[in-house]
Structures are given as C-alpha cells and as structure tokens.
N, C-alpha and C positions, 0 to 999 in steps of 0.2 A: 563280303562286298557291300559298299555302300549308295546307295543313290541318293537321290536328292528330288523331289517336286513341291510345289506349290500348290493351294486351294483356297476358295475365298472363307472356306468353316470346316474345320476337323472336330467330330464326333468319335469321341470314346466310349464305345458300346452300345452294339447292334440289339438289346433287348425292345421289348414295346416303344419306351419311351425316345430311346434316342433314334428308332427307325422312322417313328413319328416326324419328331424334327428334321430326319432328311427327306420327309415325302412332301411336308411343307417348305423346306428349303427348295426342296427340287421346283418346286410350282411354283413359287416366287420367283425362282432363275438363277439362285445363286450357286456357284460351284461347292460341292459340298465330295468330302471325304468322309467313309463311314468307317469306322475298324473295330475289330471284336475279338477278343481273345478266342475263344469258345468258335470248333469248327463247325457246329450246328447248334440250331436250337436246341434249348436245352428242354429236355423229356421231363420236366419235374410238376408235380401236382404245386400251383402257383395260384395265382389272381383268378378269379371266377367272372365280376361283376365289373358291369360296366356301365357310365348314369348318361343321359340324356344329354349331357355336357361333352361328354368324351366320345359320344357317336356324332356328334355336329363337329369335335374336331375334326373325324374320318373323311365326314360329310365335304368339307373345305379342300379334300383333296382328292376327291370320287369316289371314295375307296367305304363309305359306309354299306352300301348296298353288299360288295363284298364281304363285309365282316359279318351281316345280317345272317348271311346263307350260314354261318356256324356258330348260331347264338337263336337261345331262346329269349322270346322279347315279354316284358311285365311280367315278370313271377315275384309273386308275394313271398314277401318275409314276415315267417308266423315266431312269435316266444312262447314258449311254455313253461309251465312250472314245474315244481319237484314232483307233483304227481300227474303231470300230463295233460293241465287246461291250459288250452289256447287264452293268454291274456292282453296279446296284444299280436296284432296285423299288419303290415305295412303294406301298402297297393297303392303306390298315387295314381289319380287319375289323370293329373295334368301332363301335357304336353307344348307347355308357352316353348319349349326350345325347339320345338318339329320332333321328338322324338321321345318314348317309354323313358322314364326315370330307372327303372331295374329290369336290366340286362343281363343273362347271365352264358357265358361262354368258356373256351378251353384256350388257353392262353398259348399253348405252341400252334397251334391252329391258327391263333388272329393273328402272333408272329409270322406266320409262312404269309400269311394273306400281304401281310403291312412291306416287307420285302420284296414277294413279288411286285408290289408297286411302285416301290425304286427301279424297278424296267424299263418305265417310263419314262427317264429322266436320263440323258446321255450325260448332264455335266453331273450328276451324282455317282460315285463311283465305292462298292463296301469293297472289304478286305476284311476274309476272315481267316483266325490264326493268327493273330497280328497283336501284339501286346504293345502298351506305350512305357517304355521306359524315361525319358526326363522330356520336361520343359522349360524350356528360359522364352521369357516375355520383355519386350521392349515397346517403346512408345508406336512402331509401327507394326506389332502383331505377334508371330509366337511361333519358336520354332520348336517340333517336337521330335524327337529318335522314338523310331518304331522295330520294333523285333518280330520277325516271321516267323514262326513254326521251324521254318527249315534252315535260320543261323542267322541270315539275310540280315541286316539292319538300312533302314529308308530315314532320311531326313525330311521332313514334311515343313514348308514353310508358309500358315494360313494368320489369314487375318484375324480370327477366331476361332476361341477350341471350347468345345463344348463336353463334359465330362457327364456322362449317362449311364457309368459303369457300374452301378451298383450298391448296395448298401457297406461294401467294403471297400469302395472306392478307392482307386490308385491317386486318382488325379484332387480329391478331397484329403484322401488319409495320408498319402505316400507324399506327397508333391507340394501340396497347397500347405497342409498342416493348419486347415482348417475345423475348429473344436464342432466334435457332432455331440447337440448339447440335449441331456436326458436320460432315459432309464432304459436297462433291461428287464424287463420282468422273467421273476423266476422259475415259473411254471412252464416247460414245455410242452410242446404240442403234438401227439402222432397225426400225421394226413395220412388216409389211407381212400385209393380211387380203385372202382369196381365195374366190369362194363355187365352188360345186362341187368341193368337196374333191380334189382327185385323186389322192389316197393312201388308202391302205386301212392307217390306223395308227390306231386310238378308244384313243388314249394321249397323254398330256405325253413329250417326250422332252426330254433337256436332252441337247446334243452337246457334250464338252468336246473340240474340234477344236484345236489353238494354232492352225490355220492359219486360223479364224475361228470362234470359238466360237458357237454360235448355239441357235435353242429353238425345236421342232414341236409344234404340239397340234392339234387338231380341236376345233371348237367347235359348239355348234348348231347346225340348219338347214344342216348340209353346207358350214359355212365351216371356213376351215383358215389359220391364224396362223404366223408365221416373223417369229423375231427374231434380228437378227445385230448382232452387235458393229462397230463401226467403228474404223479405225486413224487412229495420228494422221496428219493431215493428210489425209483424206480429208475432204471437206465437206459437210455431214447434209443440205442442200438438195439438191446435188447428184446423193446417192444415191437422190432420192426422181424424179431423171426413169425416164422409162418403161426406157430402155435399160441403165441400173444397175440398177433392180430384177428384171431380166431377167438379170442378170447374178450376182446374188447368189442366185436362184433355181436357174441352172442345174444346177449340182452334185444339184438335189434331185427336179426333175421332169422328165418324158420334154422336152416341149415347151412352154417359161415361155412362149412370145408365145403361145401358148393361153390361158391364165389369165387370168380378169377378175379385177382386182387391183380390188378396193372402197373398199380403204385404207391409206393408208402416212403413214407418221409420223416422227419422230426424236424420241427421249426420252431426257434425260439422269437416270442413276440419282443418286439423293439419297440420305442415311442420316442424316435430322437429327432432335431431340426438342426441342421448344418445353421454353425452363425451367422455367416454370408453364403450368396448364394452367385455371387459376381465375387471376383478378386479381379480388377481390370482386366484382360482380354480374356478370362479364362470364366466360365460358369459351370454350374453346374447342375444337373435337373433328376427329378425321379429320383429311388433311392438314393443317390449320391450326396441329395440335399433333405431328405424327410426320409424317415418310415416309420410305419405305423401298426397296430396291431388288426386284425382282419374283421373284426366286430361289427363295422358299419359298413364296409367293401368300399373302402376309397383310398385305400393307397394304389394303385396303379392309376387310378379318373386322377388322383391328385398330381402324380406324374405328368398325366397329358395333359391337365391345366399349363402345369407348366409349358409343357412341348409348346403349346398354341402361346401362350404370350411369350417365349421368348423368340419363337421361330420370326416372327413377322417382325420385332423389332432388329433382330442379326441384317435381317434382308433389305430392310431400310436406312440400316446405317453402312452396310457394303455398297448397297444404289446410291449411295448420299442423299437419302431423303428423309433423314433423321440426324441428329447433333450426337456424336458417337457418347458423349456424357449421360445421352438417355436410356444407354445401356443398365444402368444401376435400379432403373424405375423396375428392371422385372423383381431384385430381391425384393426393392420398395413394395410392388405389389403384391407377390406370392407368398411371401415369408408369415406374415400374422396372420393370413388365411389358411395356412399348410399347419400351423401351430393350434388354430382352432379345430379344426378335423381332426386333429388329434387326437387334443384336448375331449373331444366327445367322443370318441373309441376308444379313451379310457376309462368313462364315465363307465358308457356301455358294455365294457368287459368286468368292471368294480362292480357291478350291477346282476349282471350275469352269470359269472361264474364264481358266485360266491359260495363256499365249503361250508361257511357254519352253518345250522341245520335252522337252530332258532333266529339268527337273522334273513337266509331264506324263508322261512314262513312268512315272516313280519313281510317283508317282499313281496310274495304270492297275494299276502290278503288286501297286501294295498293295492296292488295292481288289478286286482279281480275286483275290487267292490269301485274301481275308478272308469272300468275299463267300455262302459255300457253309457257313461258320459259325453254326450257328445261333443263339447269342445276337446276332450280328451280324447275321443278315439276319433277325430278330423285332425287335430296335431298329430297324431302317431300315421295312421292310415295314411296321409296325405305326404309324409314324409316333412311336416313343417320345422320339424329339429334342424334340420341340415346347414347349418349355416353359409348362408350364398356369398361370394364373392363380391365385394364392394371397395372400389379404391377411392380416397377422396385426396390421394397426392398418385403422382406416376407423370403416365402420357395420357391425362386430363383437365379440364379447363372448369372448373369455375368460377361461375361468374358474379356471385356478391349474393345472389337470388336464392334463399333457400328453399325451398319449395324446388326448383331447377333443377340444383346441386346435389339435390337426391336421389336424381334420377341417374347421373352423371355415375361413371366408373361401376357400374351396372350393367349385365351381360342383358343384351334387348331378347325383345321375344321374337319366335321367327313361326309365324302362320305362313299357311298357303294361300297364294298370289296367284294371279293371271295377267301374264302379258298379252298372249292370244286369245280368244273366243274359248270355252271349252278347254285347255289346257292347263291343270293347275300346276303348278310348281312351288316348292319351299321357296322363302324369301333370298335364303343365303346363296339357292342359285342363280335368281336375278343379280345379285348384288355382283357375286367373283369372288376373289382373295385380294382385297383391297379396299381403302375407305370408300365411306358413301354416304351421302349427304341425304338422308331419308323426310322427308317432308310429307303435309296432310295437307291436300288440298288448294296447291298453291305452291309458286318458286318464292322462296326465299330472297333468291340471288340476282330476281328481274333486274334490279335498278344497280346490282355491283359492277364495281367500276374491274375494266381490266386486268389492270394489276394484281385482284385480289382472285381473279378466276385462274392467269398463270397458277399462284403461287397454291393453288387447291391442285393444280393438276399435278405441279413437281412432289406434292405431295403423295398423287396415287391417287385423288380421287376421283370417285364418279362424279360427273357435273350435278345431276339429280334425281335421285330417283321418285317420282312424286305419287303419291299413293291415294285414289281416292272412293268412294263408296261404290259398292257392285251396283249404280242405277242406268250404266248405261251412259249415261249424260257427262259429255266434256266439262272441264273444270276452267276457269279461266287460269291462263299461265300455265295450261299443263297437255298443251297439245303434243299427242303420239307422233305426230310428222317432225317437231323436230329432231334436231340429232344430238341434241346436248339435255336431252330430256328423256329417261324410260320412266312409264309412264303403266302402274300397276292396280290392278282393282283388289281390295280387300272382299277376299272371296268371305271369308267368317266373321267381318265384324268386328276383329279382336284389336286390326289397326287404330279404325274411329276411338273404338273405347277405349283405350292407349290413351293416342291423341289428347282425346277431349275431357278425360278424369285426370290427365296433370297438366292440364291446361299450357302447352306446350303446341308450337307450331312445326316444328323441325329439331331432328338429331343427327350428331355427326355419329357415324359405328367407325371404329375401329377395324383393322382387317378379322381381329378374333371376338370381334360382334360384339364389344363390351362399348358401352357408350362412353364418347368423347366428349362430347357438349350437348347443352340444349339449351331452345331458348324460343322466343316469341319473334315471328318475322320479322319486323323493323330492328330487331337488335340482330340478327345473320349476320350481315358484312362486318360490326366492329367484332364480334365473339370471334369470327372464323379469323380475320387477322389478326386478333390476339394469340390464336392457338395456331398458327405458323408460325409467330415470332418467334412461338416457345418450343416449337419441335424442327422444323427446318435450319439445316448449316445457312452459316452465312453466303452461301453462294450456290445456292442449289442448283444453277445453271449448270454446274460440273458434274452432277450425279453421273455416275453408270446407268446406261437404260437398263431397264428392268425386261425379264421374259415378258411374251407375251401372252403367257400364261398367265399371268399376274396381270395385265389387261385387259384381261375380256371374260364376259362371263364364264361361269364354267360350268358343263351338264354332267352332273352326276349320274 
C-alpha cells in the first residue's frame, strides 16, 4: 500500500548529525520529517570527541546541559613517542565560545540524548526502518518514495530534503551521483572498547609506536578505548577473535583475558569531500558530504558545523526570510573549511603513525628538543593549529573596510552576561535562535528610519541587544525599560575588549553566532540596508510566521 504526505524538510538519517538538524529545525518551527533505515542506534565504538563549537550547537537548542551529564569535559590530548615521552600536550584553556574546546563522550548515548529531544517538537516527526528509495526534484520541491521495514511504501512531498545518511550515502552515491573526491587510506584500524577501565590515564594519548602505532583514551562511565593500526596482510575479521584482541592488548595491561571487551570493530580511514554539497533542493551534511580520518576528533563537530549553518538557513527560506538562491551559500561556506580539517588529519596521521623506525626517530628528536619552547608548546597546548571557520563570501556583508571585513564571517565569542542583578547567563541565551544586532554602548539604530526597522524584523531580528560595562551606570541610548532594547552587562570584560581592540561599534550575529556585519555607528542604517537587500525575497511581507520558539529567548 501506498500513502502519500507532505513536510516543509525531509531528513535522511537519524544519526548525530541529521537528528541535529531536526532539533534545530524543530526550534525554528519548521515541519520537519526524520527517517532512518536502522531500527535503533547503532551499538558501534564511533566519534568520541566533541569541541566547544559543537556543544554551543546543542546549547541553541537546550539540549547541552543534557549531553554534559554523558561526557567528560577538558581532557587532554598527550603524543608520545616510540619510546614513551610525552612530546607534546593539547589542553586549551580558552573558552571565548561559553564552553571546554575537548569533550569527550559515547556517541550512542549523545544519540538517545539528541532524540529524546525531538519530543519536544510536535511538527517534527522520526520514522525508523524507513529506507529512501528515489527522488525526483522540480522547481517547487521534492518528492521522495520511502520503504518501511514491513513492505509499506509512503510518498513524501517536502520542500526540502536533506541527506545525513552517511559515509555511504544513498542520496549522495545512489541518487545524486555526486563525486566523493579523495583517498582511502590502506591501513586498517581494530577499535576495541572495555568497561572497567583498568588504567589510571583521564587522557587521549596518541602512541607513535612504528612497531604498531595505536591510540588510549578513557571514556565515560569507566570505559577505555584502544585503537591500533593493522599491517598489511593481517585480516581485520580475524583480528576481531577474542585471542587477537588479547593479543594486541597485551603490551598495555596487567592481564587482557581479564577485560570485558564490549566492542570491537575494524574501520577503514577515509579523507573524502563530496563536490557539492547543495544540488538544488537536495543537500547534504555530515558524512554524506566529508569524512575524515579520527587523528584530530573532528569528523562528527565537522558534521554539526554543518547541521548549525545549514539548519537556520532551510528555516529561513521555508519562513521566506531569505531568497531561496542563498541556499548554495551553505556549500559556499562549509566546503573549503571541511577540506581544511582534513587536510590537517592527514598531516596528523602522516605524522603519527609513521612505520619507519629511522624517520620516527628523526620525528621524536625534533619534537622533544622543540617542545619546551614556548611559542611551540602555546601553539600545540592551546590547540592554535585548528583552523577556524572564516567566510568572506555566503550570507555576509562587507563593507569596503578591511580592518571590519575581518571580523565578518567569524563565529563571535559568547561570555557570560547579566540581564538581572546577580543572574549570570551565556550570551546565546539572551540572544535565542535568531539574528541579533549586538552593540557596545549605545543604539546603533536611534536615528533609523522605519522602514529599515520593519525590514530587521521580517528578517528575525532582535531590535538590540546593547551591551555595556558591569558599572552599574546607565548608558545613554540603552535604557532597560524599553521594549525594543535588552540591555546586558559584560560581567568578564571580554565584551569591552572585543569592542574596543577592533574598534567596531556594533555586530550583526547570525542565528548560528557567526558574524554578519560590522561596522562604526553612523555607518548601521546603510550596512544593515544593504545586507536585507542581499538576503530578504522581494516581498517578505509574505513570509510564513515563524514558531515562537524562534522568537523569544530560549533558557537552556
């Protein structure tokens, strides 16, 4: 039998990242269909790590504090060498996003978490056991045939489909016939997971061994992870009987036939980047469009980058508060950024698990006689390798001004604020899920005319949210009483010095905190009307309202 329904977003595949996108779709208000081959999470040793970036996604939709309860927060990442000295440390201390840079957790656990949070959301609706069989796309949206577990076939008719399904992707490989461009690497990997820890190491360690390279971390709940390389002609089934994985343990604990081993795997490392990442109403996020090898823990954060920029733009252009054409700005943004993260976990794996004995050495002694330098171990320690996210084309504005334009398409930093006496709060919960017109000291938008405060609203945004030093003392322009003004005190100081070291008077954020514009007070009204021109349809009086989830703050 056949049915037939409608949705404003079809999502294929319930893993992290596309359940992501429907807990952000749910909060913005758009109808949203979830489907997943797979009748439960899947039980497999997966993603461990999660950065600062990707818990402020969770954050935008309540749901961090939840994920916390099953994660351990700041654990260092040690390297070592062929013979066992620490030559390098990772711990950043920074926290400009509200949250620890290294997270580390159990990925069917943050699943159940990220799910149960679709509860919340009556127009979001999963289906699992549900496979996507074809799509055909026309200039008004996309119909897809779905297949149930139990014969059943559904006709799904959405105005967008989003494909999350994996590094083997249907809706990429089967469908789209979109090139996933890049290498396998030949070395397999055994994962093997163990609960009662039986080390006393609350650290990542990466062993560059030649005689078998391999990786110790501690996970939640007193479980403990070991990944080792395989050689060639070794055979990845076979390493997974009990008396091999006893085997590849023993070097590391007192007594391996002790150990209740919970999980073991063979996983072959990939470093590929789908070409596009949009084919008109179809995209694609998370595996489906990158994967990477596990060396620096950012293929699943680089999944939920994506989740967060493309969620808020689907929502915007189903509300009509975006030009459906700025759909493309998420490849534009995501795509050279997903290729650089890569690009360095390969570096880091060429690095690390190198075999020859005499270029490990040469390795060891450079890293050890560097590693007591201090611009060298505040790059490493602080985690300054990471290449940050920077868009200078998408859904951003610059304005001729360089010095400005560099702040522009840059995730802002998010300290703790005070709206009440005594009450601190992260910034992104004053803010919501929605733009917001951040200011130092002062309205921007005093003297703008009308027209140009409609055209902020149909946009989403906050009238202003004006930010000014903890003295106590009102600011002219920035009185709490009115109503078109929230009005926050920089409880740490990190606002000001923002502010006042880029000599900048106001920024526009984006709903996923990445700057839109900046610029010096007298220049607000023409920047902000420029950057409507460029993002709003021509008739934005016709939008769908939006949840009001999506207008009003939201307490985590």
């Amino acid at each position: 039998m056949n049915t037939t329904t409608t949705t404003e977003v079809l999502i294929v595949g319930a893993g992290p990242v596309g359940v992501s996108i429907a807990n952000l779709l749910g909060h913005y208000g758009v109808k949203t269909l979830v489907v997943e081959r797979s009748a439960q999470v899947l039980d497999y040793p997966r993603a461990v790590g999660l950065d600062d970036e990707a818990l402020r996604t969770f954050q935008a939709v309540g749901l961090a504090e939840a994920m916390l309860r099953d994660m351990i927060q700041n654990v260092p990442m040690r390297m070592y060498t062929a013979d066992k000295r620490c030559f390098a440390e990772i711990l950043p201390s920074t926290r400009e996003f509200g949250w620890f840079r290294r997270n580390l957790f159990s990925q069917p656990l943050g699943e159940q978490t990220l799910r149960k949070g679709l509860a919340r959301y009556p127009h979001v609706t999963t289906q699992l056991g549900v496979a996507l069989q074809s799509i055909e796309q026309d200039a008004e949206g996309v119909t897809a045939v779905l297949q149930a577990e139990g014969g059943g076939t559904t006709t799904v008719r959405a105005q967008y489909l989003v494909g999350a399904d994996g590094g083997r992707s249907t809706v990429r490989e089967g469908l789209l016939k979109i090139p996933y461009e890049g290498q396998t690497h030949p070395n397999k990997w055994v994962v093997i997971e163990c609960d009662q820890d039986p080390l006393d190491a609350p650290y990542t360690a990466l062993h560059c061994e030649p005689r078998r390279p391999y990786v110790c971390l501690r996970l939640p709940y007193g479980l403990r992870r070991w990944e080792f390389m395989l050689f060639p002609g070794e055979d990845g089934e076979q390493m997974l009987a009990p008396d091999k994985v006893q085997d590849l343990l023993r070097n590391h604990v007192a007594d391996p036939s002790r150990l209740n081993v919970i999980r073991a795997r063979v996983y072959t490392h990939n470093s590929r980047v789908a070409k596009s990442f949009v084919a008109g109403r179809v995209c694609i996020a998370g595996d489906a469009a990158h994967i990477t090898p596990p060396w620096i823990g950012q293929g699943l954060n680089a999944g939920l980058r994506d989740a967060f920029n493309l969620s808020w733009k689907l929502a915007w252009i189903v509300q009509g508060r975006m030009k459906p054409e700025l759909l493309q700005s998420y490849h534009d943004e995501r795509h050279a950024h997903t290729k650089a993260m890569i690009d360095l976990a390969d570096l880091f794996g060429a690095v690390l698990s190198q075999r020859n004995r005499f270029v490990a050495w040469m390795r060891d002694k450079f890293f050890l006689s560097i590693r007591n330098v201090p611009k060298f171990r505040d790059y490493v320690l602080q985690m300054k390798f990471k290449p940050m996210p920077r868009f200078s084309t998408g859904v951003v504005l610059n304005s001729g001004k360089a010095a400005q334009d560099e702040l522009v398409g840059r995730m802002f930093i998010q300290p703790n604020v005070e709206r009440v006496a005594g009450e601190s709060e992260k910034l992104d919960d004053v803010i919501g899920g929605r733009f917001a017109l951040l200011s130092w000291r002062g309205d921007p938008l005093a003297q703008a005319p009308a027209a140009l405060l409609e055209r902020l609203q149909a946009l989403g945004c906050t009238r202003l949210v004006g930010v000014r030093a903890r003295s106590g003392a009102s600011e002219p322009g920035m009185s709490a009483a009115s109503p078109e003004v929230t009005v926050v005190q920089d409880l740490e100081n990190e606002l000001q010095l923002w502010f006042q070291k880029r000599n900048v008077d106001w920024v526009l954020l984006r709903p996923d905190r990445f700057v839109a514009a900046a610029g010096l007070a007298q220049d607000a009204p023409a920047q902000l009307r420029q950057f409507c021109d460029a993002v709003l349809p021509a008739a934005p009086a016709a939008r769908r309202p939006a949840s009001t989830s999506a207008e009003a703050p939201m307490a985590v």
